[in-house]
Backbone as CSV, one residue per row, in Angstrom:
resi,resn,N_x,N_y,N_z,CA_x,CA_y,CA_z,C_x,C_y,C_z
1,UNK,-39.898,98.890,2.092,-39.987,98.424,0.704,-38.639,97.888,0.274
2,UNK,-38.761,96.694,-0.479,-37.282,96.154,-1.011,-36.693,96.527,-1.991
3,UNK,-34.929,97.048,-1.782,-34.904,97.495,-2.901,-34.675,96.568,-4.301
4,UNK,-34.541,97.670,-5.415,-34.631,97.127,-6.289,-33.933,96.325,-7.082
5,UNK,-32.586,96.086,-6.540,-31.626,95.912,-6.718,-31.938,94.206,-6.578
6,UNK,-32.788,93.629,-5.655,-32.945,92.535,-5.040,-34.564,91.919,-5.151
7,UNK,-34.894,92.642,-6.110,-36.426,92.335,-7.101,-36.915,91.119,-7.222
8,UNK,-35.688,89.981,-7.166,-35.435,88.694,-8.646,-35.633,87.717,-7.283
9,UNK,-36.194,86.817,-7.631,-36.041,85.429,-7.241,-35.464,84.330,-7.748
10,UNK,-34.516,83.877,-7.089,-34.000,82.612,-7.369,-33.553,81.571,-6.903
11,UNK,-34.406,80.000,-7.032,-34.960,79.433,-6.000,-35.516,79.435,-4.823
12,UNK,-36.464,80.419,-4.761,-37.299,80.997,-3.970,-36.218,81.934,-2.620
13,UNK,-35.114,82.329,-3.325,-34.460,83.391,-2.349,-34.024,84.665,-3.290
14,UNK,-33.723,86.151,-2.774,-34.253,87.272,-2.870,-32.710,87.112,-3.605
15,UNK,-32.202,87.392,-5.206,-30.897,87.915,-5.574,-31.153,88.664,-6.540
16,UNK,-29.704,89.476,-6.791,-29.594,90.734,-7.304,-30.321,90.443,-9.388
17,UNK,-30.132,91.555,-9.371,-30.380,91.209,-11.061,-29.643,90.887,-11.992
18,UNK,-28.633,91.118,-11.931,-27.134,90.327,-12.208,-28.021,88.355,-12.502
19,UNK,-27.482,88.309,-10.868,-27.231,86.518,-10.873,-29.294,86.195,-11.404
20,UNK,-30.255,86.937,-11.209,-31.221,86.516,-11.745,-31.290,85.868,-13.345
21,UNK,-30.530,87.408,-14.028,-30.117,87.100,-15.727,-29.167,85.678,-15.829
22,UNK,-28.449,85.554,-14.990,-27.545,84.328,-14.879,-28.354,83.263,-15.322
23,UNK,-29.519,82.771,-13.822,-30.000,82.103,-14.218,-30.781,81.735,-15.164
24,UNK,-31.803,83.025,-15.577,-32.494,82.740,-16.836,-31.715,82.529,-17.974
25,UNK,-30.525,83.258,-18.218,-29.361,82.887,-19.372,-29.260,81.207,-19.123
26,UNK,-28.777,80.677,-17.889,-28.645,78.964,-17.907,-30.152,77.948,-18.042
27,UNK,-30.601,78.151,-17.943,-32.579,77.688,-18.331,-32.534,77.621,-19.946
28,UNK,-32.642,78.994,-20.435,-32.779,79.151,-21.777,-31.688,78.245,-22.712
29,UNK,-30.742,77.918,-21.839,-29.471,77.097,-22.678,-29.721,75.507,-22.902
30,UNK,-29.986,75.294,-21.124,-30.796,73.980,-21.238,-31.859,73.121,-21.848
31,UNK,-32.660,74.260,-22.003,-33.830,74.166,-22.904,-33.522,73.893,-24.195
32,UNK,-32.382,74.403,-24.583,-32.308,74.276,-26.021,-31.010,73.255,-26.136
33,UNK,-31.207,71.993,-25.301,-30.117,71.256,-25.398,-30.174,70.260,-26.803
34,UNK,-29.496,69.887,-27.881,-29.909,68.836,-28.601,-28.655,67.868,-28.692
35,UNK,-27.823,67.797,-27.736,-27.251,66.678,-27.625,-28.310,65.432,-27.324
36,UNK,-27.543,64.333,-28.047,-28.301,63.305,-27.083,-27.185,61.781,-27.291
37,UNK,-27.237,61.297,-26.260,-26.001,60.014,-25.757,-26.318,59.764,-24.746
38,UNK,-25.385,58.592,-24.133,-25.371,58.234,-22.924,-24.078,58.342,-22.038
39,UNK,-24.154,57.882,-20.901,-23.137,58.060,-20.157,-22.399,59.274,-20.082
40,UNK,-23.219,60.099,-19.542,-22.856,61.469,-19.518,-22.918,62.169,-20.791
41,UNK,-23.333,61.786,-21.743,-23.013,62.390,-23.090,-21.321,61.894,-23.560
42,UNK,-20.846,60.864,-22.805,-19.478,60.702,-23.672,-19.420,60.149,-25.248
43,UNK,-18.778,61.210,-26.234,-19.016,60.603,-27.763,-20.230,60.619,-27.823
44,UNK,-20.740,61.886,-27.501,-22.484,62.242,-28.259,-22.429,63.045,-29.497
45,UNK,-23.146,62.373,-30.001,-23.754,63.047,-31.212,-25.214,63.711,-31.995
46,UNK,-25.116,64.465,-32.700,-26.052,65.243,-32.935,-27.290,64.863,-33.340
47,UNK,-28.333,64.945,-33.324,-29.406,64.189,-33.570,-30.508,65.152,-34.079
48,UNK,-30.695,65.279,-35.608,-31.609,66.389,-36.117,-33.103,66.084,-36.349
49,UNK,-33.147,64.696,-35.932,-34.600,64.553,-35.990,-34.409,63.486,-35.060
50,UNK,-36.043,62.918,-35.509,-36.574,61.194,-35.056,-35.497,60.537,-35.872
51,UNK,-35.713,59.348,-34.967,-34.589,58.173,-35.556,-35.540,57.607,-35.903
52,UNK,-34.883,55.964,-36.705,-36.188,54.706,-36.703,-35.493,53.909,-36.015
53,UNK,-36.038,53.130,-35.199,-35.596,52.237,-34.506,-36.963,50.946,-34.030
54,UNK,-36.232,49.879,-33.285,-37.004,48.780,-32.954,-37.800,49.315,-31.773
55,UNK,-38.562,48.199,-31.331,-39.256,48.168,-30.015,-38.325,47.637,-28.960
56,UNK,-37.214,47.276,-29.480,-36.866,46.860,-27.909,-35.188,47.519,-27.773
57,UNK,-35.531,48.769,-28.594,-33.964,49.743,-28.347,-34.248,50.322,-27.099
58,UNK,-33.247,50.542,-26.598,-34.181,51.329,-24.963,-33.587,52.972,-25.225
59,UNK,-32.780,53.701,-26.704,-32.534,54.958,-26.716,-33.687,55.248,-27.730
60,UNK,-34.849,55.560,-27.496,-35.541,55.824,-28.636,-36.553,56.817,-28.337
61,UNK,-37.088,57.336,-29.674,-38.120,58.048,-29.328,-37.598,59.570,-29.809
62,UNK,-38.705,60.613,-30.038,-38.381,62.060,-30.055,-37.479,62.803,-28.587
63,UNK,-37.401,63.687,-29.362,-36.635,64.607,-27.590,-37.972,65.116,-26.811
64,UNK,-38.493,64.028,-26.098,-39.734,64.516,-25.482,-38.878,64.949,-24.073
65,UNK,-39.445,66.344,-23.948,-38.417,66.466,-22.441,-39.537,66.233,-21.393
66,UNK,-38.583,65.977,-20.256,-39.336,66.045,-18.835,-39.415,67.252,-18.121
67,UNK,-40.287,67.371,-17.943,-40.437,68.628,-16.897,-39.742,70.176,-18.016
68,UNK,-38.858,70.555,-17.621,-38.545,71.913,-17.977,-36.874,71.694,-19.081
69,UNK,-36.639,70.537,-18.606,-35.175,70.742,-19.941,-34.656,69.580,-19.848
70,UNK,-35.155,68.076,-19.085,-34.211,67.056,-18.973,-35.301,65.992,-19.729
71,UNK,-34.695,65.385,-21.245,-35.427,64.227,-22.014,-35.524,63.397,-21.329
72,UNK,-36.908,62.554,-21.495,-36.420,61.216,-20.503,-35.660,59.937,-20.772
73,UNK,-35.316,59.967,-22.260,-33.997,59.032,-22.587,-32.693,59.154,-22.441
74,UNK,-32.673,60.201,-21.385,-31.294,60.515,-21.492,-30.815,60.010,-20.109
75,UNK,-29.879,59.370,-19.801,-29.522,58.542,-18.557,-30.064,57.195,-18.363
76,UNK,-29.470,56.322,-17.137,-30.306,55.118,-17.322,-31.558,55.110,-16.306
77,UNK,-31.851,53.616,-15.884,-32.915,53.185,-15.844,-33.099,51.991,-14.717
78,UNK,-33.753,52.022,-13.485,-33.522,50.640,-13.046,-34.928,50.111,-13.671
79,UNK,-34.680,49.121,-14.151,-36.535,48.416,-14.550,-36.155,47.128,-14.065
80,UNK,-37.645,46.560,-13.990,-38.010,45.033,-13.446,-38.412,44.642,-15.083
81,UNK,-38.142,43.827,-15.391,-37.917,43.213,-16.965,-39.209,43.044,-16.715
82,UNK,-39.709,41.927,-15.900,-41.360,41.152,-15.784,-42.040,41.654,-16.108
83,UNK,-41.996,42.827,-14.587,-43.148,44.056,-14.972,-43.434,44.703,-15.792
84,UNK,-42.175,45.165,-16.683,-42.738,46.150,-17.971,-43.241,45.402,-19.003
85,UNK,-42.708,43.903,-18.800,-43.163,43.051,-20.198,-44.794,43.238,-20.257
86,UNK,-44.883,42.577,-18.814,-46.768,41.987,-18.413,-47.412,43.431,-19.010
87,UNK,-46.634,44.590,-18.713,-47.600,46.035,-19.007,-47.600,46.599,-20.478
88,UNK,-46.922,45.978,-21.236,-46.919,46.609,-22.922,-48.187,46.236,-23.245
89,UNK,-49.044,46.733,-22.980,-50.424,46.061,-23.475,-51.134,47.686,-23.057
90,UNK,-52.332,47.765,-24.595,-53.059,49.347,-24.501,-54.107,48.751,-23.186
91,UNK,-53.782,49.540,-22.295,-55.397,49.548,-21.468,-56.499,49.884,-21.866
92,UNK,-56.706,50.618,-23.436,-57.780,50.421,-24.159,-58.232,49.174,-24.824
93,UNK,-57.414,48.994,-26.088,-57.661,48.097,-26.887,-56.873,47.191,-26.807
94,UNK,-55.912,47.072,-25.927,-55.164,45.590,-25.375,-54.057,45.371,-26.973
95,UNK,-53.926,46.417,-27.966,-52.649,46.120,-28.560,-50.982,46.547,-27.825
96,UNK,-50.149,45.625,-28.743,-48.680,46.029,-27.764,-48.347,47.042,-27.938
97,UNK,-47.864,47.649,-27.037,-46.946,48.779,-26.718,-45.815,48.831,-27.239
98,UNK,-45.656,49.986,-27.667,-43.676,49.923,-28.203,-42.873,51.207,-27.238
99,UNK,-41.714,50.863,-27.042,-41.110,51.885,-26.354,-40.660,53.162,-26.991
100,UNK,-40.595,52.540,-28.450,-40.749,54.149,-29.576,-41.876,55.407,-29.352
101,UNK,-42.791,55.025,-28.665,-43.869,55.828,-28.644,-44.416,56.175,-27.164
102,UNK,-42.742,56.273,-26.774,-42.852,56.484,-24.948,-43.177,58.269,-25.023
103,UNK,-44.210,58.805,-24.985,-44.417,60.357,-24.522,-43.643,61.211,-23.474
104,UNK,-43.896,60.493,-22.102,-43.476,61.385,-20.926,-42.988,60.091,-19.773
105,UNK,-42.233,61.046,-18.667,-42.226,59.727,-17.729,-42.141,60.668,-16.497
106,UNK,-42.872,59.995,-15.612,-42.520,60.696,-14.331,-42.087,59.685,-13.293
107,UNK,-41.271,60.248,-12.813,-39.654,59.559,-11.792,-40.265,59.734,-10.155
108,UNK,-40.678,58.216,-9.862,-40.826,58.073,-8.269,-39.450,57.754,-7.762
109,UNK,-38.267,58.296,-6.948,-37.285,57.701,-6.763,-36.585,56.994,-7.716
110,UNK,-35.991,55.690,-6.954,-35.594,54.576,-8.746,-36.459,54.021,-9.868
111,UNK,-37.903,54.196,-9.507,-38.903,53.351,-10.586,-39.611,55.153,-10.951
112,UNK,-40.556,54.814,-12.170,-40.797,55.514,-12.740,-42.531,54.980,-13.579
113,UNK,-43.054,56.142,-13.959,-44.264,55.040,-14.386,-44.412,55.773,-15.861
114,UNK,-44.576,55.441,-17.109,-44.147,55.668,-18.546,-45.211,55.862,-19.136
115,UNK,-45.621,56.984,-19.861,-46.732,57.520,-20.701,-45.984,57.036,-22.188
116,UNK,-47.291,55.453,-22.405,-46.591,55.396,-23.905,-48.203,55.564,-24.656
117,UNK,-47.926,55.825,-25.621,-48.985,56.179,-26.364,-49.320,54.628,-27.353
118,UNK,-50.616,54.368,-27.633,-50.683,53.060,-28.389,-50.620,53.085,-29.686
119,UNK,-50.255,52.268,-30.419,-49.485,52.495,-31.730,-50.648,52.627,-32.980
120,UNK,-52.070,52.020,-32.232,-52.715,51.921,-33.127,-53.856,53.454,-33.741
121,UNK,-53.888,53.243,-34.546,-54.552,54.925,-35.543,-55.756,54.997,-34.954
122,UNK,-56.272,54.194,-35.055,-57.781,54.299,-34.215,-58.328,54.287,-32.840
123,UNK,-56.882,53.936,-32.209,-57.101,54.006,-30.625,-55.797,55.406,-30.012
124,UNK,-55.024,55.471,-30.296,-54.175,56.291,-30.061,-54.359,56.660,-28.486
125,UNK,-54.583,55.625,-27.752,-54.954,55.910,-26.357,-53.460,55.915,-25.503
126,UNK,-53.326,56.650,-24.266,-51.956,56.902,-23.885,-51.985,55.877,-22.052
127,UNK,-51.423,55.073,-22.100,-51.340,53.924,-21.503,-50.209,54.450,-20.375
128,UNK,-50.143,53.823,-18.783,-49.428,54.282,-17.975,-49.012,53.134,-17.443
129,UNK,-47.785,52.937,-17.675,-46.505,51.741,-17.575,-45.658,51.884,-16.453
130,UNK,-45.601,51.194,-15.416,-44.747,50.894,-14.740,-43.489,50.235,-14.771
131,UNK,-42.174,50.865,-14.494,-40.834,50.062,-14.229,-40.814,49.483,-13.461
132,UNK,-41.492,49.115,-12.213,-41.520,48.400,-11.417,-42.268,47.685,-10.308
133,UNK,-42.462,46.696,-9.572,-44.004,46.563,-8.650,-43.937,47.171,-7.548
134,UNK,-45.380,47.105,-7.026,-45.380,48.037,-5.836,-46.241,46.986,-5.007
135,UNK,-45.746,47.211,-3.686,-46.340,46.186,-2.761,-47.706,46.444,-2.014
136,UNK,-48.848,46.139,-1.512,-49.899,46.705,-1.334,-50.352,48.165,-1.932
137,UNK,-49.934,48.159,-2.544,-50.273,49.616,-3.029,-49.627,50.643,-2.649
138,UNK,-48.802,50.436,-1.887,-47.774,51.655,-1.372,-46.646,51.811,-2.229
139,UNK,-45.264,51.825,-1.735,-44.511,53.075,-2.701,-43.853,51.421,-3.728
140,UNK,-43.316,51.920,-4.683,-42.572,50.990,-5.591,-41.566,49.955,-4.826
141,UNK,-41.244,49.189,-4.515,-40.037,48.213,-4.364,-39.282,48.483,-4.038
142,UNK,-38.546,48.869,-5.007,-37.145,49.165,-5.408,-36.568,50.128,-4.415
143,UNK,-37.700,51.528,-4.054,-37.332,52.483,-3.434,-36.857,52.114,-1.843
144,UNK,-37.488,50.996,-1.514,-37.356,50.241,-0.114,-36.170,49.767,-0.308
145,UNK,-35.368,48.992,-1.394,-34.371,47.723,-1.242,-33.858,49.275,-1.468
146,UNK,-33.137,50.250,-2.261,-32.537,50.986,-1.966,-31.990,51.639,-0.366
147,UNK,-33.384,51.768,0.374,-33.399,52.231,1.624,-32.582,50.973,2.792
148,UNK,-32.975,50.033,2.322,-32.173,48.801,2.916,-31.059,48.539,2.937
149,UNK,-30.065,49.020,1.363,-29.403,48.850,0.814,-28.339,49.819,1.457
150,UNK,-28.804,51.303,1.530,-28.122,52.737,2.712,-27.866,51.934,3.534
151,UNK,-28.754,51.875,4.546,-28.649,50.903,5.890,-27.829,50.386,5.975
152,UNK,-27.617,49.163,4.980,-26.762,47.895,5.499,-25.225,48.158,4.914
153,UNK,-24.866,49.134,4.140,-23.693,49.942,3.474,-23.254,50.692,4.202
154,UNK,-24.060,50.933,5.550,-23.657,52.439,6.560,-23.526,53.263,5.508
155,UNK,-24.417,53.916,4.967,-24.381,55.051,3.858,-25.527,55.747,4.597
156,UNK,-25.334,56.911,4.142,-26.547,58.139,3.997,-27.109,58.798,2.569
157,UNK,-28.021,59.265,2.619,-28.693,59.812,1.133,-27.523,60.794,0.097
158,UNK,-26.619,61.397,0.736,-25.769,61.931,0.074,-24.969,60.906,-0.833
159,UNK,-24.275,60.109,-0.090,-23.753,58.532,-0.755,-24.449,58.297,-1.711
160,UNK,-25.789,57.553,-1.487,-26.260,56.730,-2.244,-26.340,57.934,-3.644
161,UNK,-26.810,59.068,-3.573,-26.954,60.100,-4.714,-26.000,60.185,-5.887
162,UNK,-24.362,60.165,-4.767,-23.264,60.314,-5.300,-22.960,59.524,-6.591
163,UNK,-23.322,57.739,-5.729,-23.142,56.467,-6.490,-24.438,56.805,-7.920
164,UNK,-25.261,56.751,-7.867,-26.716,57.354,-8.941,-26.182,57.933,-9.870
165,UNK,-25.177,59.543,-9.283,-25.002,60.037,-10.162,-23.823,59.502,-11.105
166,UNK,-22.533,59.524,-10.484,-21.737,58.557,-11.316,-22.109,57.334,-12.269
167,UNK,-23.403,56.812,-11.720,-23.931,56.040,-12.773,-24.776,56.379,-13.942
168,UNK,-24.467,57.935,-13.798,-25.637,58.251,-14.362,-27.504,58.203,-14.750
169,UNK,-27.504,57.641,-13.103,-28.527,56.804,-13.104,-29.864,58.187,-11.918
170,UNK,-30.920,59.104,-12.394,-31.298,60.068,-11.422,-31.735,59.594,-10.455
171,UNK,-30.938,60.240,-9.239,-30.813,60.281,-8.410,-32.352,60.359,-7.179
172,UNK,-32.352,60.154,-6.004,-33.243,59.911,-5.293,-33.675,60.899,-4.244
173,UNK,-33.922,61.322,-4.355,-34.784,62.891,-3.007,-33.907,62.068,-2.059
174,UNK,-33.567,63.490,-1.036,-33.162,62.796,0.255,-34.127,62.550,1.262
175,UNK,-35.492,63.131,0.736,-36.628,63.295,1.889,-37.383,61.761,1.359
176,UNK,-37.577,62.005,0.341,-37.938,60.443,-0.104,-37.054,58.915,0.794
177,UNK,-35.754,58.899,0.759,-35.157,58.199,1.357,-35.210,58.618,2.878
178,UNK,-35.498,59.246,3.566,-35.599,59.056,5.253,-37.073,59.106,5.155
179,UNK,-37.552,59.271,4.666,-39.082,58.795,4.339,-39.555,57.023,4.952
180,UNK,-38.873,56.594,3.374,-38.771,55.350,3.617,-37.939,54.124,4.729
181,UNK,-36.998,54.879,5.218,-35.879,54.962,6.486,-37.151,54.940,7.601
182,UNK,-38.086,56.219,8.040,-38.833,55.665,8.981,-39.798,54.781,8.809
183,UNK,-40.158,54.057,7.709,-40.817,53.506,7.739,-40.622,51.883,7.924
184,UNK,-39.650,51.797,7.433,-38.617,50.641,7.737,-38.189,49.781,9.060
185,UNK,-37.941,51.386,9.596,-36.881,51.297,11.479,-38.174,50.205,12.198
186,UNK,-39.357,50.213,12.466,-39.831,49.307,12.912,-39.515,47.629,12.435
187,UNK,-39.556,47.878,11.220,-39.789,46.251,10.782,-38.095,45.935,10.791
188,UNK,-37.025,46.518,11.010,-35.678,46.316,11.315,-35.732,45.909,12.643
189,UNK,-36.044,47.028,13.292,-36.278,46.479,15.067,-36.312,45.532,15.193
190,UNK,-37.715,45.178,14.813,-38.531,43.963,15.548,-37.592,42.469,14.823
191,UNK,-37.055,42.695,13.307,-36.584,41.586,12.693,-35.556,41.065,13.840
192,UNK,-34.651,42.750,14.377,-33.150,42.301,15.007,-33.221,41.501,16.007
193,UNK,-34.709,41.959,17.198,-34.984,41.375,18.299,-35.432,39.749,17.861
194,UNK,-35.946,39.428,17.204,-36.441,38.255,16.744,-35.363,37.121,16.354
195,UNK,-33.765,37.826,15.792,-33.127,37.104,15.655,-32.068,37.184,17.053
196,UNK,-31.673,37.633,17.840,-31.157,37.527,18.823,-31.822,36.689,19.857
197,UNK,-33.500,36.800,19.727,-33.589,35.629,21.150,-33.715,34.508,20.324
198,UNK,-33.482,34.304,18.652,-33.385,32.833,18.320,-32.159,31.758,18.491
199,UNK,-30.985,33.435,18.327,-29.306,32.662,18.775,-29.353,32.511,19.959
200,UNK,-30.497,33.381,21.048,-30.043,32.530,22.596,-30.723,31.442,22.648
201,UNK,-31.916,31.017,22.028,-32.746,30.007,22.054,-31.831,28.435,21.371
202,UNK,-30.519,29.107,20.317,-30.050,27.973,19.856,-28.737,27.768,20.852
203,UNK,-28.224,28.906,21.160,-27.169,28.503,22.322,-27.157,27.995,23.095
204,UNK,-28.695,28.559,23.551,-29.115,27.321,25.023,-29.200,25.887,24.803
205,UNK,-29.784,25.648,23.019,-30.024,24.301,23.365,-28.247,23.620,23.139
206,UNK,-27.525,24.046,22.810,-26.425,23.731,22.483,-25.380,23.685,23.857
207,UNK,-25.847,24.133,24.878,-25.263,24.192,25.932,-25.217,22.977,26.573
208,UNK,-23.927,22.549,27.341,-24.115,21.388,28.109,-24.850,21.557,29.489
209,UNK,-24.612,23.002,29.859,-25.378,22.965,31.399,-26.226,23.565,31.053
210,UNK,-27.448,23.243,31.854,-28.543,24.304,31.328,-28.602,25.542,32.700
211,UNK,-27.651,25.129,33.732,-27.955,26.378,35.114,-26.512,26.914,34.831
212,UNK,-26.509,28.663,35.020,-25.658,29.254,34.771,-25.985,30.339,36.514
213,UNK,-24.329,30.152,37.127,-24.073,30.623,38.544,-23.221,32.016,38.735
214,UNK,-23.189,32.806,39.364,-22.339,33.870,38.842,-22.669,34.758,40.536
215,UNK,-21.292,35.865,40.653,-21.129,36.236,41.797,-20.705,37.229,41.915
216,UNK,-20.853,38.628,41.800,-20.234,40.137,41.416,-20.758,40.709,42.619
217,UNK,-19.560,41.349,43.167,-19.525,42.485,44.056,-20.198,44.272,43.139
218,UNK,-20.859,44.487,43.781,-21.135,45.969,42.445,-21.383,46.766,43.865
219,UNK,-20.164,46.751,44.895,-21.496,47.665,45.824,-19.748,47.971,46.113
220,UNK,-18.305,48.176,45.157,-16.699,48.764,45.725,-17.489,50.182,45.509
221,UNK,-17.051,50.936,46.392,-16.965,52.884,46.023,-15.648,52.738,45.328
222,UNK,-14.675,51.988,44.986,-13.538,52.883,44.822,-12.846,51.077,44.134
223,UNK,-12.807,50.937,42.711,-12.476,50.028,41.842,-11.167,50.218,41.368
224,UNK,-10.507,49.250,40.898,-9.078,49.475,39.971,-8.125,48.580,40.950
225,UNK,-7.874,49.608,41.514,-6.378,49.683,42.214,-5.912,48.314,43.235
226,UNK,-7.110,47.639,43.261,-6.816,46.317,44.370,-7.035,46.215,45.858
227,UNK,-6.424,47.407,46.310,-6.463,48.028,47.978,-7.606,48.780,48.301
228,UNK,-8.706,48.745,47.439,-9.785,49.357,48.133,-11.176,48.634,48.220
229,UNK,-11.147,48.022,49.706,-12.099,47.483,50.125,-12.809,47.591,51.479
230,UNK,-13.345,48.785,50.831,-14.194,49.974,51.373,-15.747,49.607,50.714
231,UNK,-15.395,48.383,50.830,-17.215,48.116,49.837,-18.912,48.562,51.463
232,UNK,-19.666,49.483,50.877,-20.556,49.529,52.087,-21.887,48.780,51.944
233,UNK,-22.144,48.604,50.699,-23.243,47.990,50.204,-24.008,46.274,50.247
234,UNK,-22.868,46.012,50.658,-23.295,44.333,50.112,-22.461,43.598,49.122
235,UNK,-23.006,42.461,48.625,-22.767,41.539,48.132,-23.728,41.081,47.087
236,UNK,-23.537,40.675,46.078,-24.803,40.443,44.932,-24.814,38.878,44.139
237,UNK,-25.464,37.963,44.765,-25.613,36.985,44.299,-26.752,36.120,43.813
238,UNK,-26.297,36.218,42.702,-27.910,35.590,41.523,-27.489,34.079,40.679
239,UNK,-28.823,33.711,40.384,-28.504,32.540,40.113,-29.737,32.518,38.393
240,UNK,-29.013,31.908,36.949,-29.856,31.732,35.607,-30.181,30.416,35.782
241,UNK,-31.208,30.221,35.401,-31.902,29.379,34.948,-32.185,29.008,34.067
């Protein structure tokens, strides 16, 4: 039987009751956050209610939080301008959408898809908005050119997180990104091979000779030094075409 001392869970591992109270003390704090700003909260200020604001402020809205203690206006945003424009429209009654009356959002990687509610009294229907497109129906865009983006930066998911967070911009699962990493490595492959036999295909034609002659011994036991020709094997002579 375990003792009791080690009762508490936190993040699904066994700690004392001490650091358990810890954490519930830091939850309960979060929860009751009412700052609100940007960029880390630099020069934030207090905010005792709803504001009024336009439709096209992008800090707006109540402190609707996400999940357990983080608002979703708080930090930025990558969006595709197009896409969210084409989508301000109720999928009920086809009136516009305002971003004042954004409810909830839930965060795929960099895109996100936006519970706004419709403005009108008689439809009050809650509409699901995309930041960004998605290609056959699979994952968002963005999350790929990110994955491309690691790649060709020689970065890893820690990096790219790092850069997110300094931007204040939330950050991306690391399983999400090697996710998309294997899914990728084929269509990289095949791109790389595709462009290498096109530079031999243009070298060749650029060549003045088209027969290439060549003559290597590969059969020395004993290379370098000059004085050892102790070769037992042969001789190796091939001819390109």
């Amino acid at each position: 039987m375990a003792d009791d001392k080690y009762s508490q869970r936190v993040r699904g591992k066994m700690a004392s009751t001490g650091r358990s109270k810890k954490a519930d003390r830091m939850r309960k704090m979060n929860s009751k956050e009412t700052l609100r700003g940007e960029d880390h909260d630099y020069g934030a200020v207090f905010v005792e209610g709803p504001t009024s604001v336009n439709a096209t402020d992008l800090e707006v809205g109540e402190n609707v939080e996400l999940g357990s203690s983080k608002p979703w206006f708080q930090g930025r945003r990558v969006v595709e301008l197009d896409v969210l424009a084409r989508s301000m429209n109720c999928e009920k009654c086809s009136s516009w959408l305002r971003l004042s009356d954004i409810k909830d959002e839930v965060i795929y990687g960099m895109a996100s898809f936006l519970y706004i509610s419709c403005p009108s009294n008689a439809c009050q229907h809650i509409s699901l908005v995309p930041t960004g497109k998605k290609s056959n129906g699979k994952g968002f865009d963005i999350n790929y050119k990110v994955c491309l983006a690691m790649i060709n930066a020689g970065m890893g998911p820690s990096h790219v997180n790092n850069f997110l967070t300094g931007c204040n911009i939330p950050p991306v699962d690391a399983s999400t990104l090697r996710k998309k990493q294997k899914e990728l490595a084929p269509v990289i492959i095949e791109a790389a091979e595709a462009s290498c036999k096109e530079a031999q295909r243009e070298e060749l034609e650029c060549s003045e000779c088209s027969e290439l002659e060549g003559s290597f011994d590969a059969g020395w036991q004993k290379r370098g030094s000059g004085w050892s020709y102790n070769s037992h094997t042969g001789k190796l002579y091939y001819q390109l075409f």
